[in-house]
N, C-alpha and C positions, 0 to 999 in steps of 0.2 A: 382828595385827589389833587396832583399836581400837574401844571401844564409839561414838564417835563415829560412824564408820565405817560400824557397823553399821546405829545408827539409821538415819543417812543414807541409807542403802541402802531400808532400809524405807519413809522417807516419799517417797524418789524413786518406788518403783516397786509401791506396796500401791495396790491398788483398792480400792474402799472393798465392806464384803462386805456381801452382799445373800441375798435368800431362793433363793438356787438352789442345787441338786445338788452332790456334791462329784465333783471330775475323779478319774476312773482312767487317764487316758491325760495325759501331757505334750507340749507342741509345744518342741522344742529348736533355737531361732529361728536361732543360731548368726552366721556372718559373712553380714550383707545385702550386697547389688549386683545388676548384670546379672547374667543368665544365664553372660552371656561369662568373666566374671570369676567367678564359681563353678568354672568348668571347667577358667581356669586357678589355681585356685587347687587345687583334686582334685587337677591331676596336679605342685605345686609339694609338696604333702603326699603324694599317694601318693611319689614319689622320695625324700619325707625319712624316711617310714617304713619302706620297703624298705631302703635305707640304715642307718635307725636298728636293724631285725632279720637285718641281714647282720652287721654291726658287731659287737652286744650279744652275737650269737649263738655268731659270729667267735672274738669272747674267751673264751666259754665252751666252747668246742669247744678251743681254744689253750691252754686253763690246763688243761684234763684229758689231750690228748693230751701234750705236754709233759713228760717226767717232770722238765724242772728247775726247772718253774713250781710243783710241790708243794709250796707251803708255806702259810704263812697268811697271806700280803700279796697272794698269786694265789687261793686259796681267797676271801677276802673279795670281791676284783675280781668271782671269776667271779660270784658271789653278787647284786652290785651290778650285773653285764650284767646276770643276770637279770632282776632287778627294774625296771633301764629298758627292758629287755623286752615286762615284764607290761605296767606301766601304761601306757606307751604303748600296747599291743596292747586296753587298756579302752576308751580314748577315741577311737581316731585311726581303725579302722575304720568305727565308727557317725556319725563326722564325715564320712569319705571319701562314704559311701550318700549321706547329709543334701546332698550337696554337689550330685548327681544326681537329687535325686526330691525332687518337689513335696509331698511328704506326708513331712513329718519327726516324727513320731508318734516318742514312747517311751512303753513301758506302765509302767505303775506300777510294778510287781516288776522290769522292764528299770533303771527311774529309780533304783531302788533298790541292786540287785546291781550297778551300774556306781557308785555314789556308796560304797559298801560297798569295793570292789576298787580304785577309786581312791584314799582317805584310808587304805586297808591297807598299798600297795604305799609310797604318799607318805612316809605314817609311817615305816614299815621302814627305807625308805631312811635320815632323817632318822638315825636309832637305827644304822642299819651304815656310814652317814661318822663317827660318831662313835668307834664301837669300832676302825673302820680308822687313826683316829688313837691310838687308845692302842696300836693293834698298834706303831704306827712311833715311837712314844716308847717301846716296851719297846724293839724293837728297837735305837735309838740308843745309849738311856740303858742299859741292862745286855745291850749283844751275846753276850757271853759264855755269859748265861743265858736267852738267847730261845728256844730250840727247847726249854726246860724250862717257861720262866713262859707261853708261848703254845704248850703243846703242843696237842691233840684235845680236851682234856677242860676247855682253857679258851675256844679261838675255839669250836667247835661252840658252849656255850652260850650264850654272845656274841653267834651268829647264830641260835638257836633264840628267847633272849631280844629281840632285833629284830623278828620274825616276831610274837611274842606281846602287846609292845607295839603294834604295830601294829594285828592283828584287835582287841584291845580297843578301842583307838582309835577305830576304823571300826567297830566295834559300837554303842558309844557313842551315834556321832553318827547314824547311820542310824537308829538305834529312835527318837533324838529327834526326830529331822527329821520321819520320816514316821509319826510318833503325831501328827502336827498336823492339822490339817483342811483342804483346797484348794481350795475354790470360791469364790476371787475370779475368778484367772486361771488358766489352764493352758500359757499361756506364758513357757517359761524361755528370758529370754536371754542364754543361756551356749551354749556347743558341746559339753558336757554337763555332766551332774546333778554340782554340786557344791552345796555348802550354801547360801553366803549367797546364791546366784541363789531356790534352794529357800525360802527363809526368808520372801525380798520377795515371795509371792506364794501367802503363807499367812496365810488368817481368823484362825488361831489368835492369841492373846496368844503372841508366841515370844521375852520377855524373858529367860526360863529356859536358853532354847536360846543365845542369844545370847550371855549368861555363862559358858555351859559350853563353849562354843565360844572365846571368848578366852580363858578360863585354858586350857583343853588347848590350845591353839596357843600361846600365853604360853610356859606349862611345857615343853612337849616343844621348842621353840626355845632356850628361855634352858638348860635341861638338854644338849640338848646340843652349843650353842653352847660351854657352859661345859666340856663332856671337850676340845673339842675346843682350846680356847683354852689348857686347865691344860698338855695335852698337848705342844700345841706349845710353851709356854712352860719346859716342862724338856727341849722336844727343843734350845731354842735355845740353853738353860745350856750346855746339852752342847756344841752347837758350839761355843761361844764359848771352852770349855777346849781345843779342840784346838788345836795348834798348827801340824798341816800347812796349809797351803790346799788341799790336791790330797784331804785327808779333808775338809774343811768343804764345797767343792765336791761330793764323792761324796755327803755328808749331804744337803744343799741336793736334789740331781737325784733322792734317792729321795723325799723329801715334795713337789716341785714340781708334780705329776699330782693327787697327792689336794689340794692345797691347792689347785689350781686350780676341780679339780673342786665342794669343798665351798663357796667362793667364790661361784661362779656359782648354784651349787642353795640355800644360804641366803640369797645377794643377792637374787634374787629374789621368795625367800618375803615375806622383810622387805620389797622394797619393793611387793607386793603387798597385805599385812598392815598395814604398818605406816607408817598414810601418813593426814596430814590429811583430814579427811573433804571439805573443801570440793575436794580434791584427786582427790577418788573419781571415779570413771564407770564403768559397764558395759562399755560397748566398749573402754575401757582394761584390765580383769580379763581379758578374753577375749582381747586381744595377748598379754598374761603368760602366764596359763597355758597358750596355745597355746603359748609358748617354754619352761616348765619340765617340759608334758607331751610335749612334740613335738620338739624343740631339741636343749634337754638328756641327753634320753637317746641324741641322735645323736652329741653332743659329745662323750661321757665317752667312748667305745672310742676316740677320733682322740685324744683328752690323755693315754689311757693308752700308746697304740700309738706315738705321733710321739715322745712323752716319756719312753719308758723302754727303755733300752736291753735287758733281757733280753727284753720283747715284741715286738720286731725280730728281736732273733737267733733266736726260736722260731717267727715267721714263715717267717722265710730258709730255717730248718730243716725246717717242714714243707713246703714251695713244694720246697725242695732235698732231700730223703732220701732213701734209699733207692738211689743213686747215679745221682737222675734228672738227663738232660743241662740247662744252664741256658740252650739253644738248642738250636731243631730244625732238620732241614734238609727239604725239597722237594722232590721228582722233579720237573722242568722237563715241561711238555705233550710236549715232543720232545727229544731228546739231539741231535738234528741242528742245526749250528753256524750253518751258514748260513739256516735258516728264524725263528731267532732276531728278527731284523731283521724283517722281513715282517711274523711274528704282533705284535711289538710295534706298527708301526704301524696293522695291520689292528683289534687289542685298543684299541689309544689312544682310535681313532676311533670303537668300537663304544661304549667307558666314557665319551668327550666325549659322545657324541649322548645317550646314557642319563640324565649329570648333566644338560645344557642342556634337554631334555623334559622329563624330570620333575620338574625345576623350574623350567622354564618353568610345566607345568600347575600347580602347586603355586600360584603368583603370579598368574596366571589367577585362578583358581576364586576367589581370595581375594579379588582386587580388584574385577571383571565384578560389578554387582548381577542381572545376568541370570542368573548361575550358583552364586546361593544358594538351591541346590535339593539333597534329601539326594542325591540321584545324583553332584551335581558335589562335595557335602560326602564322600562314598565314593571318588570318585576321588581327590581331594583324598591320603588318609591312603593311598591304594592307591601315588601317585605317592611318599608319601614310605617307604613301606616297600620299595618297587624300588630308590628309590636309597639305602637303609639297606642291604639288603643287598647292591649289584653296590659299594658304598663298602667295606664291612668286608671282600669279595674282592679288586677293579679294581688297586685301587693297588699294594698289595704283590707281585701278580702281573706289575703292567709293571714294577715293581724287578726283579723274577727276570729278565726277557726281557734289561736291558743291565746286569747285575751278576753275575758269575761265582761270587759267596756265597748261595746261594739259603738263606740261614738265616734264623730268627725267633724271638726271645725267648721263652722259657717264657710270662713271663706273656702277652705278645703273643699268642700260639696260644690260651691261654687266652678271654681277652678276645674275642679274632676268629671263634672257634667259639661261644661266649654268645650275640655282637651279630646271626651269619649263624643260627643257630637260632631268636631272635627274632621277627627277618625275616621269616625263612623261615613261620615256623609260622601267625605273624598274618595273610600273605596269603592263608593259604588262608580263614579266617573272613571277612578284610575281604569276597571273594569270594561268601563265602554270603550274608554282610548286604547285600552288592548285588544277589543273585539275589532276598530278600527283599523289595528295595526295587522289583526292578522287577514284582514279584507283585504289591505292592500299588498300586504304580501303574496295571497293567493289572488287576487283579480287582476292585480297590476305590476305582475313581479316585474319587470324589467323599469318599470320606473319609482320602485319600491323602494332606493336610497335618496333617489330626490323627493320623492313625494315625502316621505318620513324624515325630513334631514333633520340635523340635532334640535337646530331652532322651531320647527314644528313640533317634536316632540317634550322640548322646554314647555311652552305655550299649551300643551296638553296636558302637561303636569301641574302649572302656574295656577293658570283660571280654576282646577278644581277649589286648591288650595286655597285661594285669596276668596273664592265665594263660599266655601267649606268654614273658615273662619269669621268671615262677615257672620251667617247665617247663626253663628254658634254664641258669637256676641250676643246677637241679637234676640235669640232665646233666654239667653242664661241671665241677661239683662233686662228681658221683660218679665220672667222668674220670679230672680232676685231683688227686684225692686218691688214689688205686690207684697202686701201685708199676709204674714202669718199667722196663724191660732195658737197656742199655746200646745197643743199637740204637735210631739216632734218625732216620731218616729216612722220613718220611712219604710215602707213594705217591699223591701227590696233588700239585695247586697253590695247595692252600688248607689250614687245618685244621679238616677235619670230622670226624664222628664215630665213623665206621667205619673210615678209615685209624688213628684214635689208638688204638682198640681191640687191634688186630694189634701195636700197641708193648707192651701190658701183659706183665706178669709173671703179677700175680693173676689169679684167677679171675674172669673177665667173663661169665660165665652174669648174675649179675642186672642188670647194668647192659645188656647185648643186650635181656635180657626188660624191661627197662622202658623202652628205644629202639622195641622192638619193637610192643610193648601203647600206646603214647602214639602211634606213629607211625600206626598200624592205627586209632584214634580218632578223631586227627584228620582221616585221607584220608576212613576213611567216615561220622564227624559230619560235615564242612562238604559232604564229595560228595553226602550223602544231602540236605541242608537246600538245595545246589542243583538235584537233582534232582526233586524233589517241588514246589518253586517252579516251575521251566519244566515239568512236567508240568502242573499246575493252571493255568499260565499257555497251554499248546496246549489245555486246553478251554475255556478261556473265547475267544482267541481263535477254534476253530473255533463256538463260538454268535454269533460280529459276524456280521451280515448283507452289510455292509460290505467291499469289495476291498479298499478305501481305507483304514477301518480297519484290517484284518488287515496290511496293508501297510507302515503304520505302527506297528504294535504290532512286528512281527517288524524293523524296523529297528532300536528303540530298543534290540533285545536282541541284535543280532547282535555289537557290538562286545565283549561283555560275556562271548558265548560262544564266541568266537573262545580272549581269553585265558583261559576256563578249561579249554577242550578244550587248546591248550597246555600250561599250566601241571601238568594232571593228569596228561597223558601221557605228561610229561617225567618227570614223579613216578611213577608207574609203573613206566614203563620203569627208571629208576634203583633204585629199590628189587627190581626182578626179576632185574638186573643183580647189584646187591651180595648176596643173597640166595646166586646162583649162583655170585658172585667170592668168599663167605666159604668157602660149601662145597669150592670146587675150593683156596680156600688151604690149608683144614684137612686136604685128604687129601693135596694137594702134603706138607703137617706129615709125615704120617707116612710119607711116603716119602724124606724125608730127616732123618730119625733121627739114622741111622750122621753122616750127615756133620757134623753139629753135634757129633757126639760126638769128631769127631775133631780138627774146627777146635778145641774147648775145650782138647784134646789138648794140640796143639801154641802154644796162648796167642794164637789169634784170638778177640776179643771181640764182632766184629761177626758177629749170625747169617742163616744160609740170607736168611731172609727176618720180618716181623715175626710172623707164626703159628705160623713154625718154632717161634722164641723163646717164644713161648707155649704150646704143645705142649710141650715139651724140661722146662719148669719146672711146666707140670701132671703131665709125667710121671712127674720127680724127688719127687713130691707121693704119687704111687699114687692120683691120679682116671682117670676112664674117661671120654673126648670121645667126645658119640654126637655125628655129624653128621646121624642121619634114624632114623627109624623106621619100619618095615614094619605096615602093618594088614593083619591077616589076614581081615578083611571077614566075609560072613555065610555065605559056602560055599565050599568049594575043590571042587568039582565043576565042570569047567568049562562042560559041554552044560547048565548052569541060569545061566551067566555071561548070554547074551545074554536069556534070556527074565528075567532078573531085571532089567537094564539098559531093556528096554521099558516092564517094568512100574511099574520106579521112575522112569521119567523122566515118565510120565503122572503119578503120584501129585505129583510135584514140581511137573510146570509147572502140575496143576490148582488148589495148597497156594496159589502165585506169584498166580496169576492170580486165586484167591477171595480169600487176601489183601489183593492190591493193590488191588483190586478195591474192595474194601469199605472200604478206608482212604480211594480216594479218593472215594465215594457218600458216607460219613459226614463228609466235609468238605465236598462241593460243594453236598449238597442241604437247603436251606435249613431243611424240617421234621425230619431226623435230627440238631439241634443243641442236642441235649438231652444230661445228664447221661450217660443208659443210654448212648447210641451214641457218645460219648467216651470213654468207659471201652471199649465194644468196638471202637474204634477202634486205640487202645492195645495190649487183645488180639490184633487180627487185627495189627501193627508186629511184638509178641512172639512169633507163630509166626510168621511169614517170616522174623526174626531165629533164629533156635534150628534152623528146617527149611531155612535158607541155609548155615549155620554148618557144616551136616553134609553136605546132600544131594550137592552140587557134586563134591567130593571122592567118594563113594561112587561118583556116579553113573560118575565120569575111571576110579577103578578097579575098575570092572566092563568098561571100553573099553580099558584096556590089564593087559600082564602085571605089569610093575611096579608092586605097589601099597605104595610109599614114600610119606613125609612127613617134611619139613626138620623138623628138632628145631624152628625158630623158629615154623614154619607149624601146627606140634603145639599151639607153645602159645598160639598166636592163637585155634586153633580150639577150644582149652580155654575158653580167657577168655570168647570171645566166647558158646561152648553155652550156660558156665556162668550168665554176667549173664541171657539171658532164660530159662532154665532153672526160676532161682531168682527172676525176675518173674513168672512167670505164676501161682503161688499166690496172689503179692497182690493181684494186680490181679482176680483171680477174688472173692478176698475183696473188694473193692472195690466189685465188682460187686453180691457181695449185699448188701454192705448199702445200698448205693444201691436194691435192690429191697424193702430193709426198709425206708427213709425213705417210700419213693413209694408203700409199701402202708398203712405204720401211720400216715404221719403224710401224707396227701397233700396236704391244704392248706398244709404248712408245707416241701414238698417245694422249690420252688425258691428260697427263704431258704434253709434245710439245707446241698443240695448248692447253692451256689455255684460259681462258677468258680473261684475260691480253692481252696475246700478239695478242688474236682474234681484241681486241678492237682498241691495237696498230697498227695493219694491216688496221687497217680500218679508224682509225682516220689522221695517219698522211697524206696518199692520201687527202681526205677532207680537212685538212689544207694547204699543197701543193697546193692542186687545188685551190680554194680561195685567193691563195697569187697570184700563175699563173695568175689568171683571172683579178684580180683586177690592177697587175703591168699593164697586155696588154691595161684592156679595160682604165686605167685612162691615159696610153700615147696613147689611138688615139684619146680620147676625149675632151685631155686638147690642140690636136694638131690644126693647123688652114686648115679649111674647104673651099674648092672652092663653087662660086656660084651653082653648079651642085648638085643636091643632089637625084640622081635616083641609088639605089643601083640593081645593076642587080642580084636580088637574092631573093629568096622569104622569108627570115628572116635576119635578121643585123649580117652578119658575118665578121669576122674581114679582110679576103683579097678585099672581094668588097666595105667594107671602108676604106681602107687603098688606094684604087685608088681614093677615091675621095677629100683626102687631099693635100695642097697648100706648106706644108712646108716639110721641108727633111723627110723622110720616111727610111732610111736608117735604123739606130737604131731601130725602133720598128719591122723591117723585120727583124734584127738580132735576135732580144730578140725570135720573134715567131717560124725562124729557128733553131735555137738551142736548145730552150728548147720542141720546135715537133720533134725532132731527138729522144733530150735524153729523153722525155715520148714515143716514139715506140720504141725505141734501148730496154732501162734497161727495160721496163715490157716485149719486148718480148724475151729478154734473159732470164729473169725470168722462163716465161713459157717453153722458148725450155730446156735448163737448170732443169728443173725439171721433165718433159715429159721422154726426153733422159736415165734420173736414173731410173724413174718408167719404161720404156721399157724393162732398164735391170733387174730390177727387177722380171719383169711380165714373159722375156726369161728364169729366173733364177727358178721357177717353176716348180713343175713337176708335180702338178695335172691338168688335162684342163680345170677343173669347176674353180678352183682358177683362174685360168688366164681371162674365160672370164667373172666372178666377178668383176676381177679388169677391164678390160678393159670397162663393163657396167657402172662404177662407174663416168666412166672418160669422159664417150660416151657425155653426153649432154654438159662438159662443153667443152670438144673438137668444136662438133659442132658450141657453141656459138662461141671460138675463130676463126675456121676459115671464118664464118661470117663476122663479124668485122674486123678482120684487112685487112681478103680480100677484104672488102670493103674500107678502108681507104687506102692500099697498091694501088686498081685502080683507085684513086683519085689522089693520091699524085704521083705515083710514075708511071708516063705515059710520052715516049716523048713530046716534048715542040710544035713538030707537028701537032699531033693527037689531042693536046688539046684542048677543046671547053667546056663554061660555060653551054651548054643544059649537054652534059655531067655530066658536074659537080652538077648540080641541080636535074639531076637523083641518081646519089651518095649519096649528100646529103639529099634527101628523102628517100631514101633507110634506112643511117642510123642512122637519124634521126626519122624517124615511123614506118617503116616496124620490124628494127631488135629490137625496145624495143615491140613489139608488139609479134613478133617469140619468144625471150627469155623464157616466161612465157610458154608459147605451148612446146617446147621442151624441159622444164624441167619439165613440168605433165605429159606429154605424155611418155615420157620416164624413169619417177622415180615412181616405185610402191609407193615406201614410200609419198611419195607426191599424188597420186591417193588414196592410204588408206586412208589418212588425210582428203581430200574432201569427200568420204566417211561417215565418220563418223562425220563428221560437217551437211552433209545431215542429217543423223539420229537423231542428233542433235537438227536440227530446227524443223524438223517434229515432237518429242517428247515435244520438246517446246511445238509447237503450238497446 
């Protein structure tokens, strides 16, 4: 960078400062255009970033797993993924938001810690191409003495000293930058906080800044420009005394990667830095550095990977190990010869019509201005995710019908399972945001173009997709990496996820439990978000006066419910199916033992079947496969089975119905659209969550003798107890302090509670709980299980399985005590903490209607609190004497049905506002009707 440069920069773009306030908040103005062109510019950067963190990631998962990558030319590498890691993961997310939402705000401390992480990682970087070059001139120029002169105790410092330069660096220039003062503009146009954008749009004199800014980019470029240049210039001596070609060739192709890579990462800088001022512009800095922060770090893993032969061969190596096949083969729909023919043309015809419709609709929707409406923008992404995934199936399946090899390439299967989980996962969201779309078209037509604008409907489309694809990684990756048997044929005509399972060797408990727990998410997040749409959507239509109306609202939805009563059903069904198909494989496993034992015998390598083979190698292991678990529920008496069964099925459906109930009164009726009755909203979600989770089951085995549960179904109904289990504390706390704002500060009560911070309240518990539940239930479930599998409990809780595992238990009793402390500690300090202020407040008073105002206000959620924790406090917190699990299965029924059942009652019973509401919903239906 040049001081000319710099100036330049300044008189382009300094407003001249004036008597106003200084900015805390930044606008990071980033690439202008359309709308349209924002969106595809998100998802040209979301694919370079995913890319660029599969890549960077790739390498560094490949240099450690690899033991022949151990040295210090793959240690630096891995070093250097990293770091094009980081910094792209500083800029490129908060770029992607900006790209979707009209409000690109960054906070001051945001501005900061992203200009801080970026000049850290930048630096670093700059400081570890240079040391990567003196590695490869030790290594040339003295081979002999390289594993000595670059042993641990010389790269380690090398990359600690990198690391050290850098945060200096970024210290530096961060405390400089933002000790200046900012109230000219608050607009930075850059796509994020870097310096010179930061400079041109500060009051301050920043001549100081400016200079310290060119010599440290000066220096750290010319320093180490200069290792890197001495370096090569004794690697070149060296070549040039060899006399093979076939050695100067092998010299040349190990520097070829770094020399490219250093190339590119200093060309840039320099010509971003160091360039005539009349030469300067904004919108040119912000092409560059999108290419050196975004680009660049996609480039280096493909220059290291294409270009070097050992990072190939340790690819091949992990793809190939473990003597996985490098083709799979397929069970054909039918073994029957002559039906062959038929199903292909019947299949052809079914895959022609699927391409030519849903891309026909695709062309449609895009071209018609009649049909740029979010409904036909929804079907639009619906039509192309049908044909993304009957594409990733259709084809290769009509190969199998007239090709007698019904095989497919390792990576092939790979790929084709990613692309059909994808698919698969985003229709079901695309699905809800349509059931959403048509809510607000029928509930809120008149603000039906604002509410729906394009950018909301982007964002409805984005988020399936980017956690549609995460998810699918993340399958196919924990998969594909798991050791295969020698048995390669899949029981299928595609490669899904549950046939490849039955091929493993290892142990698949955690990768079942997180097919399991992700799969159980998504059916009942996007089932629930379409269900409660056409719920709220059949009251409002039963208040139209109108035939005609009603008529037409129920059209607009019937095509919509068609395919998701399909699409659910089939889901369903399939998943009840494989559930049952795993079970009966697993015990088929153990009835043919002996005969694996005997084909291994005699030198057949292919087994019984793929379960077998996985069985046979957990055996040889000494683990214990439960396929189910028996509850022994809350009585073995059986003349109290049926009168328990009546009694709990009233407590259930009344819990259901006061619930539902109230979930859907505190969304329809216009005056409960306040803070308090959003938070109880919330409440009444988490007890029909937590009294669903359990009742069901309870109530099936009180109706029959068998009262089993699928290991898988165990730990669903763990996960799912657990998440609202571990919500309802806070959102209790929630509650009161929401009753401290509205009591001590009531004027400032709706400033306060916001819709923001209502949401924030509510959200972060939900994601807490969910991380909670998922850490617990994936370490009892990935732990190893004794032969005994009678849990003394009448639903899968986590201490009656926790006794029935084989291996240390230590740790996961840790994780549960501490963090059951710190959820009753912090939420009920929350509430004593806020009660105790509203006390004095209420003492502080001198009217007595005011007081007992306040104190009604507060009456039901008191109640509920001392409920529950009294309830959990006699559970947990009882000598070690006294204790007994009848006991404790009275507790746990208590408040698991009784108190989501009570909630609903004592917040009707005691909230007019809530009595009013029901009321005139009465009045309501009967004018309907």
């Amino acid at each position: 960078m040049t001081m000319s440069k710099l100036t330049s920069d300044l008189d382009l773009h300094r407003i001249q400062m004036k008597n106003v306030t200084e900015f805390t908040v930044f606008i990071l103005m980033g690439f202008t255009g359309t709308f349209k062109m924002q969106v595809f510019l998100f998802f040209v950067f979301l694919a370079i970033y995913l890319f660029t963190l599969i890549g960077n990631l790739g390498m560094v998962f490949l240099a450690i797993r690899d033991s022949r990558l151990h040295n210090p030319m793959y240690y630096f590498l891995s070093v250097l993924s990293f770091l094009d890691a980081c910094y792209s993961s500083v800029v490129t997310p908060k770029m992607l938001v900006n790209f979707l939402k009209e409000n690109k705000n960054i906070s001051h401390f945001g501005c900061a810690a992203q200009m801080f992480l970026f000049v850290m990682f930048g630096t670093t970087e700059c400081f570890l191409l240079a040391a990567m070059a003196y590695d490869r001139y030790v290594a040339i120029y003295h081979p002999l003495l390289y594993s000595v002169n670059m042993s641990p105790r010389v790269y380690v410092p090398l990359i600690i000293a990198s690391y050290v330069g850098g945060i200096f660096n970024a210290s530096v220039h961060t405390v400089a930058t933002f000790s200046l003062s900012f109230c000219a503009s608050n607009e930075i146009r850059h796509v994020f906080c870097d310096v010179p954008p930061l400079l041109a749009i500060s009051c301050s004199d920043t001549h100081t800044n400016q200079l310290l800014l060119f010599y440290c980019v000066g220096s750290i470029e010319i320093v180490t420009i200069l290792i890197v240049l001495i370096s090569y210039g004794f690697i070149l001596v060296a070549i040039l005394r060899r006399h093979s070609a076939e050695g100067r060739w092998k010299v040349f192709s190990t520097c070829g990667s770094h020399l490219t890579a250093v190339s590119i990462y200093h060309g840039t800088i320099l010509f971003m830095y160091v360039r005539p001022s009349s030469s300067y512009a904004l919108d040119h800095d912000m092409i560059v550095s999108a290419f050196y922060t975004i680009v660049i770090p996609m480039l280096n893993p493909i220059i290291y990977s294409l270009r070097n032969k050992d990072v190939k061969e340790a690819m091949k190596r992990i793809w190939g190990e473990n003597g996985c096949a490098n083709k799979v083969s397929f069970y054909r729909i039918t073994d029957c010869a002559e039906l062959q023919a038929p199903l292909f043309g019947l299949f052809l015809i079914v895959y022609a019509v699927s391409v030519v419709g849903n891309l026909g609709m695709i062309i449609l929707t895009k071209v018609d201005s009649r049909l740029q409406t979010p409904m036909y923008f929804f079907l639009r992404h619906l039509a192309f995710i049908d044909l993304g995934y009957s594409t990733a199936v259709g084809p290769k399946m009509l190969v199998n019908f007239v090709t007698n090899q019904n095989t497919i390439p390792y990576n092939w299967c790979a790929a084709q399972l990613a692309f059909f989980i994808l698919f698969i996962i985003s229709e079901l969201f695309i699905l809800s945001a349509m059931a959403y779309d048509r809510y607000t078209a029928i509930c809120n037509p008149l603000l039906y173009t604002v509410i729906m604008s394009p950018r909301a409907c982007w964002v409805l489309v984005a988020v399936p997709y980017v956690y549609s694809a995460s998810l699918s990684l993340i399958i196919t990756t924990k998969i594909f990496i798991s050791s295969f048997c020698g048995y390669n044929v899949i029981s299928h005509f595609y490669c899904d996820n549950l046939p490849l399972l039955t091929l493993l060797c290892s142990n698949t408990h955690e990768i079942e439990l997180i097919i399991l727990i992700f799969s159980a998410f998504n059916l009942a997040s996007s089932l629930l978000i379409v269900l409660v749409s056409y719920i709220l959507i059949l009251l409002a239509i039963l208040r139209m006066n109108s035939a005609e109306g009603r008529h037409k609202a129920f059209s607009t939805c019937g095509s919509h419910l068609t395919v998701v009563v399909v699409l659910y059903a089939t889901l369903s069904f399939i998943s009840l199916e494989a559930d049952c198909k795993i079970n009966s494989d697993k015990q088929s496993a153990k009835n043919n033992e002996d005969n694996i034992e005997e084909r291994e015998a005699v030198g057949v390598t292919r087994p019984v079947s793929g379960p077998v083979s996985r069985m046979a190698w957990m055996d040889k292991h000494n683990l214990t496969v439960l396929n189910e678990f028996v509850l022994m529920g809350i009585t073995e008496l059986p003349e109290l089975q049926v009168s328990l069964f009546g009694l709990f099925l009233i407590v259930y459906m009344v819990s259901v119905l006061g619930n539902l109930g109230l979930i859907i009164l505190t969304n329809i009726d216009s005056r409960l659209q306040t803070p308090m009755y959003f938070f109880l909203r919330h409440l009444a979600f988490t007890d029909l969550g937590y009294s669903t989770a359990v009742g069901p089951k309870m109530l099936a085995n009180f109706a029959i003798d068998q009262h089993t549960i699928s290991y898988n179904w165990c730990a669903t109904q763990l996960t799912i107890f657990s998440t609202f289990i571990t919500n309802e504390p806070f959102i209790l706390s929630a509650m009161a302090y929401d009753r401290y704002v509205a009591i001590c500060n009531p004027l400032l009560y709706t400033v306060i509670m916001s819709q923001r911070l209502c949401q924030f309240l509510v959200a972060i518990p939900y994601l807490y709980s969910v991380f909670l539940s998922l850490l617990v239930v994936i370490k009892v479930f990935i732990s190893s299980f004794c032969g005994y599998n009678v849990i003394r409990h009448f639903h899968c809780d986590v201490l009656p399985l926790i006794s029935l595992l084989c291996s240390d238990t230590h740790e996961i009793k840790w994780i549960i005590l501490i963090f059951s402390a710190f959820n009753l500690v912090s939420s009920l300090l929350i509430i004593l903490v806020s009660y105790i202020l509203i006390l004095v407040a209420i003492l502080r008073m001198n009217s007595a209607e005011g007081r007992h105002k306040a104190y009604s206000t507060c009456g039901s959620h008191l109640t509920v609190l001392v409920i529950f924790y009294g309830t959990l406090f006699f559970m947990y917190v009882q000598p070690t004497s006294s204790h007994s699990l009848d006991a404790d299965k009275i507790a746990s029924l208590f408040y698991t049905l009784v108190i989501p059942m009570l909630n609903p009652m004592i917040y009707s019973l005691r909230n007019k506002e809530v009595k009013g509401a029901l009321t005139n919903l009465e009045h309501v239906c009967k004018y309907s009707i």
